[in-house]
C-alpha positions in Angstrom: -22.9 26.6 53.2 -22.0 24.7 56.4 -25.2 24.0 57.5 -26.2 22.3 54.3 -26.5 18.6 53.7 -23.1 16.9 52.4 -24.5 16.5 49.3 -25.6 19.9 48.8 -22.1 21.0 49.8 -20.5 19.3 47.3 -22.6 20.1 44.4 -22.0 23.4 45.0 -18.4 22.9 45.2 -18.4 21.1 42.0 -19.5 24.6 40.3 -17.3 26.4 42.4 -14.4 23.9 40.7 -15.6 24.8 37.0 -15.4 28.7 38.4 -12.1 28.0 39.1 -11.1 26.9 36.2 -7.9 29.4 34.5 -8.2 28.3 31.0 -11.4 30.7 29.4 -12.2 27.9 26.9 -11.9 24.5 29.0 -14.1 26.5 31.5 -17.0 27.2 28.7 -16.8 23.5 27.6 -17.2 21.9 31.2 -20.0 24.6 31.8 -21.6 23.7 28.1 -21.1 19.8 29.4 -22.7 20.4 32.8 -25.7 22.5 30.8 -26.1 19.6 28.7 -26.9 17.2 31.1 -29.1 19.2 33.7 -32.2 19.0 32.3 -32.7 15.3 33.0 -31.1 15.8 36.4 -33.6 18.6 37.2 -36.0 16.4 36.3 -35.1 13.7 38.7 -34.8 16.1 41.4 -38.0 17.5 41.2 -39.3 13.7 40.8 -37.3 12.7 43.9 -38.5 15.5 45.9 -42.3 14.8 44.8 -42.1 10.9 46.1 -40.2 12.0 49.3 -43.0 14.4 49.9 -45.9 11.8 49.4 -43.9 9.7 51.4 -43.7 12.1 54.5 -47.2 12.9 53.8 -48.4 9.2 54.1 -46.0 8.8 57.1 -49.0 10.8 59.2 -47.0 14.2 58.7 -49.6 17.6 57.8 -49.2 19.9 54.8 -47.7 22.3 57.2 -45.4 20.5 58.6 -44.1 19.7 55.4 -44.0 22.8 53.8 -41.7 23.9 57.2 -39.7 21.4 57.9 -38.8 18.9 54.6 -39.0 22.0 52.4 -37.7 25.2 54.3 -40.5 27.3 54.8 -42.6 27.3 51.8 -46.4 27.7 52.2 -47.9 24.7 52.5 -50.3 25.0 49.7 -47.0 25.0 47.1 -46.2 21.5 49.2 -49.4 20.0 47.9 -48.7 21.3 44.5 -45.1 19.6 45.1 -46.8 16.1 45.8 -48.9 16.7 42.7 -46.3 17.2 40.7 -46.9 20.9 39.7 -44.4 22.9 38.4 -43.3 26.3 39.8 -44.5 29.4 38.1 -41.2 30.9 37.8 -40.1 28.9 34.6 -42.0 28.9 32.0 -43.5 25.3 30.9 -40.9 23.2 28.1 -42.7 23.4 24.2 -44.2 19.6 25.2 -45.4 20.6 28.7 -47.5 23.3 26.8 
């Protein structure tokens, strides 16, 4: 975890908190809050992560370079797919995405 970004860090650190937490059903309700909200934060992520890549992408940088060094190592056909706003296949699309 050290060599993440700050903000990284501490979002893991905020789950680690709700782990941490003794009583069973304050735990569940925190967890239940946090599940709640994710959805529209996963949605701004994924929307953040789609302009920064255009963004690097007009900036003069190559696919490849993209995919290694913004995105960790993925190939850099999936960083296309990224700037086009596709969707991994590992979820399966929401009921309105279908």
């Amino acid at each position: 975890m050290a060599d993440q970004p700050e903000e990284v860090r501490r979002l893991l650190e905020a789950i680690e908190a709700l782990e941490a937490i003794e009583d069973d059903a304050e735990a569940a309700r925190a967890a239940t809050a946090v599940l709640e909200e994710w959805p529209a934060h996963h949605a701004r992520l994924r929307e953040l992560r789609q302009r920064r890549v255009l963004a690097l992408k007009a900036s003069g940088k190559t696919w490849q370079e993209i995919a290694t060094e913004a995105l960790g190592g993925v190939h850099p056909t999936r960083a296309q797919q990224i700037a086009q706003g596709k969707r991994g296949t590992k979820r399966p699309k929401k009921d309105e995405e279908n």
